[in-house]
C-alpha positions, 0 to 999 in steps of 0.5 A, a space after each residue: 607438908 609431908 601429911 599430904 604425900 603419906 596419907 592412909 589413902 595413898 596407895 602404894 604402885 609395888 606390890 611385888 615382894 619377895 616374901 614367902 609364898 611368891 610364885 617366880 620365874 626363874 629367868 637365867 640358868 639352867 632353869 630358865 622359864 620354870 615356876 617356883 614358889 619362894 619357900 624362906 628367905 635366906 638373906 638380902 640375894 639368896 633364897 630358897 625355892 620350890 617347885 610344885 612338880 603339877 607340870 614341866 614348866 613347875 618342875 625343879 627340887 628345893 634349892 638356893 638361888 639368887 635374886 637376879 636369876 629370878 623375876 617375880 610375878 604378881 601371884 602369891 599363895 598363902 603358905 607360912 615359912 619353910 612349908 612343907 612339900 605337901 602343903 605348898 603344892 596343895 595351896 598352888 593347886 587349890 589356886 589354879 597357878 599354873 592356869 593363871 600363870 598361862 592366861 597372862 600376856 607374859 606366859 602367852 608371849 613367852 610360848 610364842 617366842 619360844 614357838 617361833 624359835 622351834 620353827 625349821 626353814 619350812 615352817 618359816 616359808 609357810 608364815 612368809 606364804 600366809 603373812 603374804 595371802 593375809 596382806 593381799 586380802 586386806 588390800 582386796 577389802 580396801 
């Protein structure tokens, strides 16, 4: 019975390894909310990281982390181990990351989160007064 439950033709729902060329999330730190791209890994927590310096958010020097600081993404680029500088920062450009990266619903939450948390008291008054119009014009259309 076992044939039926690993056939060539089942396919597997993770795809999201740690392996090199993984572009991840830092998501605890000091470094919270930067793009890195996985460059080696070191053992089974720690592994070596890279930004791509392409904009604020990719910002950040090669360096060691831990796995749960970090959250993997469903991008990868094609990069051996231990890749130079360059030659990671040219195949996350050439594969338009960071323009991927803002398309998707994650970063699109992560910015309006992160907007809503800048507001000061009037700014907060203003979304009340507009929440207010929007719901008394759609009760005007019922």
């Amino acid at each position: 019975w076992n044939y039926l439950y690993f056939s060539p033709r089942t396919k597997m729902s993770f795809n999201r390894f740690v392996q090199a060329g993984r572009v991840v999330l830092i998501n605890y730190g000091p470094l919270e909310g930067k793009l890195a791209v996985i460059v080696d890994i070191i053992d089974n927590n720690k592994c070596l990281i890279d930004g791509t310096e392409t904009n604020e958010q990719c910002s950040l020097e090669r360096q060691k982390i831990n796995y749960r600081r970090l959250s993997l993404t469903d991008f990868r680029i094609d990069i051996p181990r231990n890749a130079t500088f360059a030659e990671m920062k040219a195949a996350f450009e050439t594969d338009d990351i960071a323009g991927k990266w803002a398309a998707t619903s994650w970063a699109k939450k992560r910015a309006a989160k992160a907007k809503r948390a800048s507001l000061n008291d009037f700014d907060r008054f203003k979304v009340v007064v507009l929440r207010k119009k929007k719901a008394a014009a759609l009760a005007a259309a019922n």
